[in-house]
MILO-123249 format. One record per residue (C-alpha): x, y, z; residue in three letters; residue number from 1. Coordinates in Angstrom, 3 decimals. Example, Ala and Ser with C-alpha at 12.3 -4.5 7.8 and 13.67 -1.06 7.14 Angstrom:
BEGIN
12.300	-4.500	7.800	ALA	1
13.670	-1.060	7.140	SER	2
***
This chain:
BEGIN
0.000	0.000	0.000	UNK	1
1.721	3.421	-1.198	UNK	2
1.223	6.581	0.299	UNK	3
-1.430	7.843	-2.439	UNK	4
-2.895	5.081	-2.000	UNK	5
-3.657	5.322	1.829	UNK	6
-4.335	9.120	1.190	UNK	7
-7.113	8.275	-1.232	UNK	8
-8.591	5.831	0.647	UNK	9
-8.394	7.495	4.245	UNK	10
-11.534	8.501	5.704	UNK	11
-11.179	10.527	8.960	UNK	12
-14.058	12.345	10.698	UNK	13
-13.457	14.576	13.630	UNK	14
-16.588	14.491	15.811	UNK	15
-16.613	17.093	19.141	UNK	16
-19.931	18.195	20.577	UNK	17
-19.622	20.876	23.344	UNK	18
-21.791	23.069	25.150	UNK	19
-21.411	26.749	25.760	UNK	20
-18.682	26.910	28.741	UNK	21
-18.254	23.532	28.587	UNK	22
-15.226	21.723	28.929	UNK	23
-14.531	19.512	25.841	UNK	24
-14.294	16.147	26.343	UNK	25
-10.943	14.352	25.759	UNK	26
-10.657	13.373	21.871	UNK	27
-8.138	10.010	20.902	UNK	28
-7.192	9.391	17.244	UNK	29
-7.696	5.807	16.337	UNK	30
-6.827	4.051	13.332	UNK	31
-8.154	0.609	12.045	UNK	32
-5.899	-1.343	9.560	UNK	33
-7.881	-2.826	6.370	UNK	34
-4.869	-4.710	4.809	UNK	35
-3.716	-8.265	3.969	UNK	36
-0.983	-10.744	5.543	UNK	37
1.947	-11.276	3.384	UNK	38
0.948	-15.487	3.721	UNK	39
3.837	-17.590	4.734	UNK	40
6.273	-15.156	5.205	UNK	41
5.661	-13.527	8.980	UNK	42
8.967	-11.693	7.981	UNK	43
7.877	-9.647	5.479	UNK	44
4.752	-9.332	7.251	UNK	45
5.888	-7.671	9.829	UNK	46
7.778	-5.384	7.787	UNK	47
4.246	-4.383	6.359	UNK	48
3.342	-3.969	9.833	UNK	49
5.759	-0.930	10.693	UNK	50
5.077	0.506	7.295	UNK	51
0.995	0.667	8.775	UNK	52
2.102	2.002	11.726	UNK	53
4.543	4.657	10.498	UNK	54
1.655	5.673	8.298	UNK	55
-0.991	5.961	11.303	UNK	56
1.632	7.234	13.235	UNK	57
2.031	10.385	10.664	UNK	58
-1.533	10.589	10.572	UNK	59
-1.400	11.238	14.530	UNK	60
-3.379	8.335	15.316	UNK	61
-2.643	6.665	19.201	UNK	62
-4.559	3.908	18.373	UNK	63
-3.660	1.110	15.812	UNK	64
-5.604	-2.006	15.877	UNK	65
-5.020	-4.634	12.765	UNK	66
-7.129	-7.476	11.662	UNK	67
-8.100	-11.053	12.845	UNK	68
-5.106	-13.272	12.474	UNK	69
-2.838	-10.769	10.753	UNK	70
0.352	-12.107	11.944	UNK	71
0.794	-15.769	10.503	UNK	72
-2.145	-15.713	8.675	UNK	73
-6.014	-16.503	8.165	UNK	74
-6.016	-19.805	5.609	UNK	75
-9.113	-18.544	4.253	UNK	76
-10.055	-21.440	1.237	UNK	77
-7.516	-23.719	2.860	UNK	78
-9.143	-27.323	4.289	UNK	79
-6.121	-28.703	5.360	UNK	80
-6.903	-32.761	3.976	UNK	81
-9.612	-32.779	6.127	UNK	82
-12.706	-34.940	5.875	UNK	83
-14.885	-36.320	8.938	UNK	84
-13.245	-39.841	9.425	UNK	85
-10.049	-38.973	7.973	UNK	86
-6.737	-36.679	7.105	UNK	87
-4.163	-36.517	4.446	UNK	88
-0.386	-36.264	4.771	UNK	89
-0.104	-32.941	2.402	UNK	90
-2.912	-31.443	4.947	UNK	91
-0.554	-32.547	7.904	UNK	92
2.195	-30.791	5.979	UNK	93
0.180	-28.000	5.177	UNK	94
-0.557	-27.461	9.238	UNK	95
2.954	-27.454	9.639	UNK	96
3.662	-24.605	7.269	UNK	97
1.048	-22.657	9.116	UNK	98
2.574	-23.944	12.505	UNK	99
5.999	-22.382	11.096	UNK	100
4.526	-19.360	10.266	UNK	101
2.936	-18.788	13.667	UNK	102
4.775	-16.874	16.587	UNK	103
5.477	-17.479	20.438	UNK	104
4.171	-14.885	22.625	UNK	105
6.507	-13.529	24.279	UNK	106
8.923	-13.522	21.593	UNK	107
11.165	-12.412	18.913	UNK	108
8.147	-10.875	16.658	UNK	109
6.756	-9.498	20.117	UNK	110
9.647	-8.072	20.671	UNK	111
10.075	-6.191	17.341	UNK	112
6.384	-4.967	17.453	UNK	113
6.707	-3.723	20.647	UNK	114
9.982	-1.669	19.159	UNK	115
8.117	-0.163	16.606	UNK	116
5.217	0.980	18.979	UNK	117
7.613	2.125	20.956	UNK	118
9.215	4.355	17.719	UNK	119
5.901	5.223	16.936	UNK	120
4.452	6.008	20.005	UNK	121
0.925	4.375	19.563	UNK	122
-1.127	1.487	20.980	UNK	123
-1.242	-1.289	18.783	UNK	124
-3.610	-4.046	18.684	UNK	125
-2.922	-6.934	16.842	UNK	126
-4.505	-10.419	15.280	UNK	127
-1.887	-12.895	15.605	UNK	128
-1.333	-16.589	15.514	UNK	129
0.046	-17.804	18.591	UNK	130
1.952	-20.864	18.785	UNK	131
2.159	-22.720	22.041	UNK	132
3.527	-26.050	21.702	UNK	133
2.067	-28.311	18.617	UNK	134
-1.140	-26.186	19.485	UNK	135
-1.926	-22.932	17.572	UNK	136
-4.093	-20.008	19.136	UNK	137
-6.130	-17.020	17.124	UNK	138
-4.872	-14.176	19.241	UNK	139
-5.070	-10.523	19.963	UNK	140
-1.822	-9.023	21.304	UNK	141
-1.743	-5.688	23.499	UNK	142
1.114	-3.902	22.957	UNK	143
1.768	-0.363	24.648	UNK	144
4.468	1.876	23.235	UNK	145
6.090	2.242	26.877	UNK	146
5.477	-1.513	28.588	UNK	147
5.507	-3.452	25.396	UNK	148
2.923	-6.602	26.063	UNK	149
0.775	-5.875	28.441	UNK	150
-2.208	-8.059	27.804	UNK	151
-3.601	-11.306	25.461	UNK	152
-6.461	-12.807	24.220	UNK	153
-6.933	-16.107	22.961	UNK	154
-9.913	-16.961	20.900	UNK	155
-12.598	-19.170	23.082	UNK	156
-14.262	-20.795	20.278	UNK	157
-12.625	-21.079	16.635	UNK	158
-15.430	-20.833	14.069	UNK	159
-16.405	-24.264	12.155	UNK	160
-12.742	-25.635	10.270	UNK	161
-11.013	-22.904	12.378	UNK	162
-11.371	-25.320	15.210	UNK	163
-9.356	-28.027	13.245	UNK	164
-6.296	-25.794	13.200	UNK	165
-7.232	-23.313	16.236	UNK	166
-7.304	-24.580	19.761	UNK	167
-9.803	-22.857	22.254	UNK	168
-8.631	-19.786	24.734	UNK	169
-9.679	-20.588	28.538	UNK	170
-10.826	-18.354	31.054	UNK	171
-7.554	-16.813	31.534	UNK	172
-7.284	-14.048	28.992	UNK	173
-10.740	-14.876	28.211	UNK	174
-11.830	-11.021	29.216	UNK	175
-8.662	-8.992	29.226	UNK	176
-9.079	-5.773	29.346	UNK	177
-6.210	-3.449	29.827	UNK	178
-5.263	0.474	30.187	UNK	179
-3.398	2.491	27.683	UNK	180
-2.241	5.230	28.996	UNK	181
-3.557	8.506	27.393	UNK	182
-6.174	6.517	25.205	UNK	183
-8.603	4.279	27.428	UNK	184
-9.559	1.074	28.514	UNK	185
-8.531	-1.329	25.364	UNK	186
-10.542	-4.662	25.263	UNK	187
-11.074	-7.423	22.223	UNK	188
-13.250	-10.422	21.559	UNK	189
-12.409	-11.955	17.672	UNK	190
-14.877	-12.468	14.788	UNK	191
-17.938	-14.128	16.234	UNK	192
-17.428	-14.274	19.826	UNK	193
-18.298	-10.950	19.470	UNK	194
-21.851	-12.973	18.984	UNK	195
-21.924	-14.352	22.150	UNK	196
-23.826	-12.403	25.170	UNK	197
-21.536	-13.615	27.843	UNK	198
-18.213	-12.679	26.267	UNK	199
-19.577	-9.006	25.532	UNK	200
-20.877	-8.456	28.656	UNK	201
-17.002	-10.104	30.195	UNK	202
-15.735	-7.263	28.789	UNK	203
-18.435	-4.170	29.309	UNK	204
-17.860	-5.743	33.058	UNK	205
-14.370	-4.792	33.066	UNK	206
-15.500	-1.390	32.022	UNK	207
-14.436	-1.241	28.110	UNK	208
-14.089	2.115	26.190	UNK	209
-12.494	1.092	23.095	UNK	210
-13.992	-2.390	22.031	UNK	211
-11.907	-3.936	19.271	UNK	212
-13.314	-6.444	17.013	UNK	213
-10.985	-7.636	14.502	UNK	214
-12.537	-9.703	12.205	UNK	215
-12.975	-12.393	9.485	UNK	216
-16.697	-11.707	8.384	UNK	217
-16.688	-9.818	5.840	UNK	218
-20.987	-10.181	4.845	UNK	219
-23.052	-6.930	5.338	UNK	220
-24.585	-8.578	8.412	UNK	221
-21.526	-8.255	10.059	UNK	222
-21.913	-4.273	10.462	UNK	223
-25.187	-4.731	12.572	UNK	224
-22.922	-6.528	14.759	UNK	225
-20.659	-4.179	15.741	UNK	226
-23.442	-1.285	15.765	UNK	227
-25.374	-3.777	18.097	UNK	228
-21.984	-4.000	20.447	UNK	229
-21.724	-0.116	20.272	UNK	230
-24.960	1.125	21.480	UNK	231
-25.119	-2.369	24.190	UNK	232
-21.695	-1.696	25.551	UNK	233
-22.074	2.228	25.457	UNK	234
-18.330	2.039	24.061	UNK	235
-16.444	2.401	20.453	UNK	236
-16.221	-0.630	18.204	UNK	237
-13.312	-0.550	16.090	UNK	238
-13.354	-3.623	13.745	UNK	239
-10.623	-4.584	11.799	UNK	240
-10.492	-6.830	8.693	UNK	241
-8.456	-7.887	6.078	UNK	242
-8.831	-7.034	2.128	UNK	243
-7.469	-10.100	0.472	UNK	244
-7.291	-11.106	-3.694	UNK	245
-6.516	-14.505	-4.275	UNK	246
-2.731	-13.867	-5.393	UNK	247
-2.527	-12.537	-1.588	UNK	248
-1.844	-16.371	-1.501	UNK	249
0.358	-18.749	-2.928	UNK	250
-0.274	-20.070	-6.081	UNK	251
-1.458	-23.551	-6.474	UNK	252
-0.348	-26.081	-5.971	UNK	253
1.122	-24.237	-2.711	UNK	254
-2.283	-23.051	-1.698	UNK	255
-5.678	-24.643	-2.986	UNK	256
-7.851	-22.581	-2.576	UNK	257
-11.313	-24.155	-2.007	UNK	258
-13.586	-21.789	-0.911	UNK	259
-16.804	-23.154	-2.519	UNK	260
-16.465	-25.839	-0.238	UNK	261
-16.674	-28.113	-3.220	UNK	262
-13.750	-30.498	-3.872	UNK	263
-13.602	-30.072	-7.437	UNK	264
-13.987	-26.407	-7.824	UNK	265
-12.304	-23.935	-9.853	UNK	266
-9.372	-22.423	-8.376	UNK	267
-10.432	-18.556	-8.171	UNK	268
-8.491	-16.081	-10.784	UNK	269
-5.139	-14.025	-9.302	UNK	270
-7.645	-10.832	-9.432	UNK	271
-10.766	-12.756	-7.297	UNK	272
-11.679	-10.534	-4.082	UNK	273
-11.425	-13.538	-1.538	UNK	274
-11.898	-11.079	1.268	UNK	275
-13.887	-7.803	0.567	UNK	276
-12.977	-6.093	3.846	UNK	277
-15.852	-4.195	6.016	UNK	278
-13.764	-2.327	8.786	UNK	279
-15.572	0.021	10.381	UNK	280
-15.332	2.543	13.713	UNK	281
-18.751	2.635	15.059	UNK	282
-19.357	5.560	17.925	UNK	283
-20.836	4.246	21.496	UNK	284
-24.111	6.142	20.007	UNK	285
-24.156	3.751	17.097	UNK	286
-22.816	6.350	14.246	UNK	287
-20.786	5.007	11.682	UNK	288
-17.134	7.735	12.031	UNK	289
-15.191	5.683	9.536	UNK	290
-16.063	3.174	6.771	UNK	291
-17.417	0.211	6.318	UNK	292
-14.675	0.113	3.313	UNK	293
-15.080	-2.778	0.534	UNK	294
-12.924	-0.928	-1.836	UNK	295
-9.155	-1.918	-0.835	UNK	296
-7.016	-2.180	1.532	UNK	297
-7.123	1.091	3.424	UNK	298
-6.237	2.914	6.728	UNK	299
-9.681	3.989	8.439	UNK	300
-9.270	6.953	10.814	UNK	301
-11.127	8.692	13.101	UNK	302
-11.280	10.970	16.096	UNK	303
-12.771	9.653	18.797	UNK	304
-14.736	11.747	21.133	UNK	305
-14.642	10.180	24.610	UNK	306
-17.214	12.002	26.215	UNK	307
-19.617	9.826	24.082	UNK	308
-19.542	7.420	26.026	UNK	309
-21.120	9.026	29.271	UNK	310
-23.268	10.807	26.762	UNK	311
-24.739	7.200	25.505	UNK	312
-24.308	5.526	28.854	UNK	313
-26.478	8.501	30.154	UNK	314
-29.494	6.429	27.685	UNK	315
-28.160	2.704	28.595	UNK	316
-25.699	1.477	31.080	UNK	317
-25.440	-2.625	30.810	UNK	318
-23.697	-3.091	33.798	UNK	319
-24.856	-0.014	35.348	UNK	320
-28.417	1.199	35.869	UNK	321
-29.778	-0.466	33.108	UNK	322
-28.362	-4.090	35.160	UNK	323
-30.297	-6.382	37.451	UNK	324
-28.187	-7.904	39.734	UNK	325
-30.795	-9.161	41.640	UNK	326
-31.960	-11.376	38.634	UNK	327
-29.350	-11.878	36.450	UNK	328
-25.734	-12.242	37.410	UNK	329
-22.820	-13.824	35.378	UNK	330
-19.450	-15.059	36.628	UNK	331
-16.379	-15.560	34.954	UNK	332
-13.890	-17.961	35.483	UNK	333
-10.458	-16.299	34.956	UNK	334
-8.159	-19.598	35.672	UNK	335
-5.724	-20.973	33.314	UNK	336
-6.770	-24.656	32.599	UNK	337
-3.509	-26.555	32.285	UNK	338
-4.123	-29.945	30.970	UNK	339
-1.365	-31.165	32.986	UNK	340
-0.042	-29.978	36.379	UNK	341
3.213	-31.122	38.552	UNK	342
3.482	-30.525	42.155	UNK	343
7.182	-30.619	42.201	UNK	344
7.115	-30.000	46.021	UNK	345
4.996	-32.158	47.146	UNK	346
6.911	-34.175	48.734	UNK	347
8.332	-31.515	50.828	UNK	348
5.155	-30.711	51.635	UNK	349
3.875	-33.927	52.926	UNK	350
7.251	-33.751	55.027	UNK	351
6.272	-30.683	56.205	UNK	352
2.792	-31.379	56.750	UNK	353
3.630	-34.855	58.751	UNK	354
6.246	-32.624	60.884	UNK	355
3.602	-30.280	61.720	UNK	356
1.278	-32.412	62.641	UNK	357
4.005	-34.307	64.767	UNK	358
5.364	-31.406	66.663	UNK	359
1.154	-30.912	67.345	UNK	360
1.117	-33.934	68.957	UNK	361
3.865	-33.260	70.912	UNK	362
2.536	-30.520	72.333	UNK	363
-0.440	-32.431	73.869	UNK	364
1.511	-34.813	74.901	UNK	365
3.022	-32.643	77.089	UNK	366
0.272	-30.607	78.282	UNK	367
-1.278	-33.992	79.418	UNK	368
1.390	-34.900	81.084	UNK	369
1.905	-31.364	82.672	UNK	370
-1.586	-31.530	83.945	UNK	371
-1.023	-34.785	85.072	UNK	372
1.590	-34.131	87.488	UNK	373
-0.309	-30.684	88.535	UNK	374
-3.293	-33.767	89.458	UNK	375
-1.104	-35.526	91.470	UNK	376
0.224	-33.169	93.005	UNK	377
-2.864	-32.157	94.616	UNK	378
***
């Protein structure tokens, strides 16, 4: 994406309301990324990444959130030799390409996108694919420009053939929400958890301002969604997606790209939209500020006036006056669910345990005897 390009395509609306003598409310600049992973390559991918943020950065925005699965990749078309019943050895190959494509969190890629926040100076948000073992994540990263990572969140339910190549987020960064400093309270749920009640209200719990929703739907359905979460959360939805053509992908046979769903399909031409886009910045009084875009790949800017959300919360407060404690009530289990755990110490801890309960003993021991003698004394 050149610079005319982003120029041309940049939409940025400036909203501030204020009342005769009234103080305005504080305004961030945010800035959602509508561009596709360089697939394969997490490299060059995250060279695209700094060029995005150097260009919101010169556009002033503190605020950079990118798209579902950005880093290492969203296999859109892929089925990775998978039928019910059965798998093939190029899909298992093909999972290991994505597997090597993936990154550890922390590490090395954290690392360099936490530099170039840091050089920037801007919040970033970002869809990445986590690896953790031989298991694979659909993650959003929370990077500040002064802490680095300060927060993750793993996808709790892959959609459909995600799940064959996702694995599910537990309850620990199930509902992170975390501060930025000089921006607000920064919070995520990915694609369609963003459907689910209890996820959304996790996070308007927690107290989210700036709702991020990056994204692989890209269907005009998908914008009531994230005008629904607006005006229910009383908070800004930025959603982030990615515009893909098919040559955004390897060629065949590297990639076969089987989006029909049907086995024998035509593969799509290099010039085939395979992903349309849709981001969008929605206000917490449900007004579109930027987008939806279906025309490219595209930064989407806008200035956010933070006073809106008292201002909509004044109408509808979900976890405020609008709540009913009394009736409804949801808890959230914020453990980490390790398949496997190892008490290395408890063995000193029986010791210590038995020597407690020893030296106990002891004690009565002696004050029996004690009173004993006091007995026969008299």
């Amino acid at each position: 994406m050149d610079s005319s390009q982003t120029a041309q395509e940049l939409q940025v609306q400036s909203q501030e309301v204020t009342m005769e003598g009234e103080t305005p409310s504080r305004q961030v600049r945010a800035t959602v990324v509508q561009a596709a992973t360089v697939m394969y390559n997490t490299p060059a991918t995250l060279d695209k990444a700094e060029r995005l943020l150097a260009e919101a950065a010169q556009l002033g925005s503190q605020l950079v959130v990118f798209p579902e699965a950005f880093i290492g990749g969203y296999p859109r078309g892929a089925s990775f030799g998978v039928l019910v019943g059965s798998r093939t050895d190029r899909g298992r190959d093909e999972f290991r390409r994505y597997h090597a494509s993936a990154i550890d969190v922390p590490g090395p890629e954290v690392a360099r996108l936490a530099a170039a926040a840091a050089k920037f100076g801007v919040f970033v948000v970002m869809g990445a694919i986590e690896r953790a073992g031989g298991t694979l994540y659909c993650s959003i990263l929370f990077i500040d420009p002064r802490q680095g990572l300060v927060g993750r969140h793993r996808k709790a339910v892959p959609t459909a053939l995600e799940r064959v190549i996702w694995g599910c987020g537990d309850g620990s960064t199930a509902a992170t929400v975390v501060d930025a400093e000089g921006v607000g309270r920064v919070g995520a749920a990915v694609c369609w958890e963003n459907r689910m009640p209890m996820v959304r209200m996790a996070l308007y719990g927690k107290g989210v301002e700036l709702y991020c929703a990056p994204t692989a739907d890209s269907r005009d359905s998908w914008q009531a969604t994230v005008q629904h979460i607006a005006l229910e959360g009383g908070c800004f939805v930025l959603s982030a997606n990615q515009f893909c053509v098919r040559s955004d992908y390897p060629p065949p046979p590297d990639f076969v790209f089987s989006a029909s769903g049907r086995l024998d399909a035509d593969e799509p031409p290099p010039s085939a939209v395979v992903c349309r886009g849709g981001s969008v910045i929605v206000s917490p009084l449900g007004r579109v500020l930027a987008g939806p875009n279906y025309d490219g790949q595209a930064l989407l800017t806008a200035d956010l006036d933070m006073g809106d959300i008292i201002r909509a919360k004044f109408d509808f407060d979900v976890t405020g006056h609008y709540a009913r404690p009394d009736i409804f009530s949801l808890r959230v289990k914020e453990v980490s669910t390790a398949p496997v755990l190892y008490d290395s110490d408890s063995a000193s801890c029986h010791m210590l345990h038995y020597k407690h309960h020893h030296h106990h003993q002891q004690q009565q021991q002696q004050q029996q005897q004690q009173q004993q003698q006091e007995e026969q004394r008299m």
